[in-house]
FIPATOR-883173 format. One line per 8 residues: number of its first residue (from 0); for each residue z, x, y of C-alpha. Coordinates in steps of 0.05 Angstrom, whole numbers, plus 5000, padded with zeros to 4 digits. Each point is the difference from the previous one (the first is absolute). Layout:
N
NUM) Z X Y  ...
//
This chain:
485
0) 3957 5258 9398  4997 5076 5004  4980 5009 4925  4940 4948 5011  4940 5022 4979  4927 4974 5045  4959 4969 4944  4942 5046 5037
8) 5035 5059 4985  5003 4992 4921  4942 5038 4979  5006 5059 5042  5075 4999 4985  4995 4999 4917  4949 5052 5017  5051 5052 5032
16) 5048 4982 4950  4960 4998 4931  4942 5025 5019  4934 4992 5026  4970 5008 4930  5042 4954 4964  4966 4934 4985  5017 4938 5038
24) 4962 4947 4976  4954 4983 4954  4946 4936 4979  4959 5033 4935  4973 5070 5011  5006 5001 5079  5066 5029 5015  5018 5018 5062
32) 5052 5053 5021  5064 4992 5049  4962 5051 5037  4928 4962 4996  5038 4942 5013  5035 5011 5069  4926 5043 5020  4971 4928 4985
40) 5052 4957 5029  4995 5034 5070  4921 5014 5003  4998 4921 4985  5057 4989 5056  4956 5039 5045  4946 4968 4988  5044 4934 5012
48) 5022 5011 5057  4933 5017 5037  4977 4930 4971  5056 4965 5048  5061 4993 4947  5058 5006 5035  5073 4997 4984  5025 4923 4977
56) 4929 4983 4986  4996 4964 4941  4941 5030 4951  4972 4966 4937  4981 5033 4940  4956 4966 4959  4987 5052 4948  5008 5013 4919
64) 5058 5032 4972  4971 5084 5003  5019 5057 5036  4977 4976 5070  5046 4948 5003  5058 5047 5002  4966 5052 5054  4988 4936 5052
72) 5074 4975 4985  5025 5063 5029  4953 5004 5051  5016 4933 5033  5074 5018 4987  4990 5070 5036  4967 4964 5057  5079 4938 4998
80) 4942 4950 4976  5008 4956 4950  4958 4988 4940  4985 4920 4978  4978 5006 4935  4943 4950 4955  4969 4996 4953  4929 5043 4992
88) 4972 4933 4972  5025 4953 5048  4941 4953 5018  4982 5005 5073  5020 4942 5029  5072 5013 4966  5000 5070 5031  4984 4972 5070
96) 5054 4949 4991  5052 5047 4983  4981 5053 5061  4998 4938 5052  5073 4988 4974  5016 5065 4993  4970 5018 5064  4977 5067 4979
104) 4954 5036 5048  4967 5044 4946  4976 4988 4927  4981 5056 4956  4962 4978 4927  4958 5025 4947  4954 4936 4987  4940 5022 5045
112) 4987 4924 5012  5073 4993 5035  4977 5068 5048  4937 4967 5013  5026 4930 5016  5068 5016 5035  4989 5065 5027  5051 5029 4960
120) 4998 5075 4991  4985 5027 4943  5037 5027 4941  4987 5070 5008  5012 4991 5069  5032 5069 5038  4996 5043 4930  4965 5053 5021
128) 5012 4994 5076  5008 5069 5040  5064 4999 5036  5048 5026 4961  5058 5019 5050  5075 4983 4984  5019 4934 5019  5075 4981 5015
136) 5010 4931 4954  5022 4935 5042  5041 4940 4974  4971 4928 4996  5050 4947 5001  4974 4973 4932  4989 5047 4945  4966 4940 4967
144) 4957 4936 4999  4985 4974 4945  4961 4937 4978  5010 4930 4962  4959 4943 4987  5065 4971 4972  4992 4927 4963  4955 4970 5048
152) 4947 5058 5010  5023 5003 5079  4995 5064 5016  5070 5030 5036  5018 5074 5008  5070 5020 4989  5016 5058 5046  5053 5049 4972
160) 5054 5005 5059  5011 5075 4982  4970 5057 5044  4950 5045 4969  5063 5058 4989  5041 4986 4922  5059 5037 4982  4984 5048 4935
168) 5037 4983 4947  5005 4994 4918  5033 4934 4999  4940 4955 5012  4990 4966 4934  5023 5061 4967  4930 5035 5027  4999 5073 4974
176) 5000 5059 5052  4943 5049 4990  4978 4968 4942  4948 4954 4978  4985 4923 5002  4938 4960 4983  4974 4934 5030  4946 4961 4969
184) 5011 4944 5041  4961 4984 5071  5020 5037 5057  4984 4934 5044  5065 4974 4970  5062 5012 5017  5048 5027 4956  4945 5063 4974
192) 4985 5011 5075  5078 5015 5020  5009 5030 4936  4945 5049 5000  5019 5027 5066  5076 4994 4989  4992 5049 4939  4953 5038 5049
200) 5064 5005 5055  5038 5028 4930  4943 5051 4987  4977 4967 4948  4921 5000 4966  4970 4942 4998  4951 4980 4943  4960 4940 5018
208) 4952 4953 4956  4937 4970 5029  4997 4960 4950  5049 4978 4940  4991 5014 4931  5059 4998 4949  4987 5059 4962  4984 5042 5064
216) 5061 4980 5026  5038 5033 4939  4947 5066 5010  5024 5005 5067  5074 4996 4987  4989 5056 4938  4960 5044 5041  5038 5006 5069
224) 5073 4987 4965  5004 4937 5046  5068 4982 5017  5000 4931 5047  4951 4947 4990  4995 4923 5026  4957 4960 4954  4993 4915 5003
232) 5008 4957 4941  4921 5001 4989  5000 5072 4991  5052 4999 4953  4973 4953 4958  4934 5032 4989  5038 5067 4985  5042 4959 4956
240) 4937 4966 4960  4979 5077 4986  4992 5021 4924  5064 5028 4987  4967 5068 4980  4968 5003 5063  5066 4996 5039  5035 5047 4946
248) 4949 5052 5028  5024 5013 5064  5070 5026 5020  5042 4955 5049  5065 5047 5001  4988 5023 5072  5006 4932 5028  5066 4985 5017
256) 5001 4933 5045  4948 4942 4997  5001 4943 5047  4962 4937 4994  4996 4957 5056  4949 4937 5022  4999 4954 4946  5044 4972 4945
264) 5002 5032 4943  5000 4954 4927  5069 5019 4955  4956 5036 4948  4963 5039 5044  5063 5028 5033  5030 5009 4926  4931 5040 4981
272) 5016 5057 5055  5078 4998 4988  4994 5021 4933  4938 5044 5012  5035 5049 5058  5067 4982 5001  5029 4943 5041  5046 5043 5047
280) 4926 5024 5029  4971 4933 5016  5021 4974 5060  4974 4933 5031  4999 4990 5075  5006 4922 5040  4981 5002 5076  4944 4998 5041
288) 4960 5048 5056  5049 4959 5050  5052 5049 4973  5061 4970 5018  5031 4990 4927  4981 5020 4944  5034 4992 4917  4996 5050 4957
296) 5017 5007 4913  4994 5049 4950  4985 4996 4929  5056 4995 4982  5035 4948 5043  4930 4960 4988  5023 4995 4919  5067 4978 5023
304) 4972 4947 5054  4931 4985 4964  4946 4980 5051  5037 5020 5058  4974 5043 5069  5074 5026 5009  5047 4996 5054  5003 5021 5071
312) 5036 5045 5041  4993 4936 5051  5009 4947 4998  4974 4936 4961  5004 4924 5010  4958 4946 4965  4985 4941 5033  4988 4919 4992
320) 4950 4959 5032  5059 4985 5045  5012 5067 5019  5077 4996 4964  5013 5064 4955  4987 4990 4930  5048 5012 4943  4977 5061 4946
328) 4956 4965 4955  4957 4954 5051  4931 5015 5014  4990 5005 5068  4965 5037 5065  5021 5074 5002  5036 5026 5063  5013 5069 5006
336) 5039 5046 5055  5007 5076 5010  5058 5032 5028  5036 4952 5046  4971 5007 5079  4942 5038 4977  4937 4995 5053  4940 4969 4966
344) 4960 5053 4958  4934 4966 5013  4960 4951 5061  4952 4951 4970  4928 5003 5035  4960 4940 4973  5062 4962 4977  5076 4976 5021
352) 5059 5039 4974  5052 4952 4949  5055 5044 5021  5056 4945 5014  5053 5011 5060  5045 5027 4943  4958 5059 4977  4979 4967 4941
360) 4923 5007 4982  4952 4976 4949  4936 5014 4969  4994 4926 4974  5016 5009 4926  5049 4960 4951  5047 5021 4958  5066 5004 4987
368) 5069 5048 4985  5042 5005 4936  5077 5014 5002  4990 5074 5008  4956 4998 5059  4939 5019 4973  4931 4963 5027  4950 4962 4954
376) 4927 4982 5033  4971 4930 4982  4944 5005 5046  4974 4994 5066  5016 4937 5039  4923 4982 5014  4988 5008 4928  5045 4952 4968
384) 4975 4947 4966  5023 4933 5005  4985 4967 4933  5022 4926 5002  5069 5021 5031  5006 5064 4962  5000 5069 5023  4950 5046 4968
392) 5001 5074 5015  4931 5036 4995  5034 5062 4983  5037 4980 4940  4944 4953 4964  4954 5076 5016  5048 5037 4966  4995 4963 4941
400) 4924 4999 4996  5004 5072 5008  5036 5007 4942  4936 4978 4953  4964 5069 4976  4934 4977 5026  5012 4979 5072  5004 5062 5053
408) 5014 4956 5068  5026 4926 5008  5004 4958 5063  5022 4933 5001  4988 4952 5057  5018 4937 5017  4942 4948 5009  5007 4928 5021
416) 5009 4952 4955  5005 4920 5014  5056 4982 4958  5044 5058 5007  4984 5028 5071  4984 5073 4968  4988 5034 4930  5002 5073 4978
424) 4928 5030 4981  4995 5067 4968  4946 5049 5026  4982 5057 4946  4968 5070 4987  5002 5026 4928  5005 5060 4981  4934 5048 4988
432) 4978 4986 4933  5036 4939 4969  4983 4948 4967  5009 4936 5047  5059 4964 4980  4994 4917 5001  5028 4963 5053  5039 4959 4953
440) 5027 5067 4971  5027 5020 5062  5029 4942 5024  5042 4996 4927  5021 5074 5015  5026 4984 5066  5034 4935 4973  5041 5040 4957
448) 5032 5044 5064  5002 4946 5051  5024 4929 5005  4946 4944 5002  4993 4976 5073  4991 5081 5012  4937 5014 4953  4934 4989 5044
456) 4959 4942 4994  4936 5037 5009  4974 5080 4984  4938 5036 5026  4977 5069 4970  4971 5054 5050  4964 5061 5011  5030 5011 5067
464) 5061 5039 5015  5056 4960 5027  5049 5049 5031  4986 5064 5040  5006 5061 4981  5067 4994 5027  5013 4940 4959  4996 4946 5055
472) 4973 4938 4997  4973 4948 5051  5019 4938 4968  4989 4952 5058  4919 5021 4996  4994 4994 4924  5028 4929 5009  4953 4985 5057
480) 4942 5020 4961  5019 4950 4936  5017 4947 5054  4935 5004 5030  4968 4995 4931
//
């Protein structure tokens, strides 16, 4: 791997190359330089390294998407440690479950409460530290650790079998070089982590959101001539529920390639964007931070294959309960498989791998393949709901909620029911501002998408958000809560 670059040696390398002035990253008005950066990156490793990190340590960052979390990334990758990565908000006895499994010997965080109870060090920790000498970058075996409560709420840490050195390249999900991408999702998940610092590797800028807002989001992609972005479903509908005249203000001809990734995204939705940017720069990703297959679709090959994640440059089986190989058509568990004798891309900590003897993996979902080869989701297996010996897929009665102007999130849920063993409830946040709809409106709205045994028995209305800001969902503690009454 002689053209393999140390993930350590990124900022200090974009600075010789583009210069120590030119920005790197930025989260609102504090912008940071390539040359600020990799000055920050190795006072912080420094600093690191006189605390007792040493190379393979594992090191959890508990911190807010900003600045900061970028300078201690490349410190613990200058020092071959690897960052595990949570959420700043993760309650405490969450965070202690996931560094016992992770078995991370350091935790740095922002809430003061985490310092005081864990011993964590702070998250300013090492940024104005003396030593400033030149030190040579390491490799950790695992560029990567990232977290998943998963459908259960277990905690397990999937460690990235990669060393902390990447290849440069433009080829990544068609990530520019030396140009610009934004991320307004949360660095603790992740497809923004690896895609942040893969554009980084590129010598790409990064423009960061601590927070999302639609119409910031379309200021940031006017003002820096954004190029790349990865947005979830949830984003894009609130962009998409704009005034038209407020999205007609900014101008979205810099960006070239948007993914969308995490959720399922309702028909119209999908449609909305197509016809807004152009469908041959929409591109929807199917895989997980386990990394060993992923699909991929355009635009374009969505309108021809309507609701599909696209194919893969695997391979894809779908399963029965019996384990035989279903026929294209016939809903069943999703296997997947990379290249043929691949090593595993990932180790489990917290959980057992579903890699079968074969090479074939899955991340428990459903669905199914048409005659061309392209994958359709129906849902996870843990969330199906069996309705008197029907199947009911959460993701397709949510999609059709979705579709009513005045509801902003769905969740539906299976809850027990005497007679028919389970029954799909609908969990709902309006949108700011409108007029509640009746229940007896939205159940004859949904009757007219969906076939009867499909439309929920029951609805709720919320104030809560039900998805993350990267658009997941914890469905197994939603239904606990209603089951518990």
């Amino acid at each position: 791997m002689t053209d393999a670059v140390l993930l350590g040696d990124i900022p200090e390398r974009n600075a010789a190359r583009l210069g120590r002035h030119k920005w790197a990253v930025r989260h609102g008005e504090d912008v940071l330089s390539w040359g600020e950066l990799a000055d920050r990156a190795l006072r912080r490793a420094h600093a690191l390294a006189a605390a007792g990190v040493r190379q393979d340590d594992f090191v959890m960052l508990a911190l807010p998407n900003g600045n900061a979390f970028f300078e201690l990334t490349f410190a613990i990758w200058k020092l071959g440690a690897t960052p595990t990565v949570v959420s700043a908000r993760l309650p405490l006895p969450e965070l202690l479950a996931v560094r016992e499994t992770s078995g991370a010997r350091f935790v740095i965080a922002q809430d003061s409460a985490i310092v005081a109870a864990t011993g964590a060090l702070p998250a300013h920790f090492g940024h104005d530290h003396a030593e400033t000498a030149p030190l040579a970058s390491r490799v950790a075996k695992h560029w990567k650790a990232m977290t998943s409560g998963g459908s259960t709420g277990t905690p397990k840490v999937i460690v990235d079998n990669n060393p902390s050195c990447i290849t440069p390249g433009g080829s990544v999900l068609m990530l520019p070089r030396d140009g610009v991408m934004l991320n307004p999702a949360p660095l603790y998940h992740n497809f923004p982590f690896a895609m942040t610092h893969v554009a980084m590797l590129n010598g790409s800028s990064v423009v960061g959101m601590t927070k999302f807002d639609p119409e910031i989001l379309l200021e940031l992609i006017d003002r820096h001539r954004v190029e790349w972005i990865n947005l979830v479903p949830t984003m894009m509908s609130r962009v998409a529920r704009l005034p038209r005249q407020v999205r007609e203000a900014y101008d979205m001809s810099s960006l070239k390639t948007l993914w969308h990734t995490a959720a399922p995204i309702a028909p119209w939705l999908k449609e909305f964007w197509i016809d807004w940017i152009g469908p041959a720069r929409i591109w929807e990703m199917y895989g997980g931070t386990e990394g060993f297959c992923t699909t991929q679709l355009n635009g374009v090959e969505w309108l021809a294959h309507r609701g599909s994640v696209g194919r893969t440059a695997g391979e894809i089986l779908i399963r029965g309960e019996d384990g035989s190989i279903l026929a294209p058509g016939q809903v069943g568990e999703i296997y997947m498989r990379g290249m043929a004798g691949a090593k595993p891309t990932y180790q489990y900590r917290g959980a057992q791998s579903r890699r079968l003897d074969d090479g074939f993996e899955s991340f428990g979902d459903y669905g199914w393949l048409d005659e061309d080869g392209y994958l359709y989701i129906a849902d996870r297996r843990t969330d199906l709901i069996l309705c008197g010996g029907s199947n009911i897929y959460p993701a397709e009665v949510e999609a059709a909620l979705m579709e009513h102007p005045a509801i902003e999130t769905a969740i539906v849920i299976g809850l027990p029911d005497e007679d028919l063993g389970s029954v799909p409830h609908a969990i709902m946040r309006l949108e700011q501002g409108v007029e509640t709809p009746t229940i007896d409106g939205i159940r004859s709205f949904v009757a007219e998408r969906l076939v009867r045994y499909k439309v929920p028995r029951s609805f709720e209305f919320t104030e809560t958000p039900l998805r993350d800001e990267a658009g997941k969902v914890r469905r197994s503690r939603l239904r606990a809560e209603r089951v518990r009454g």
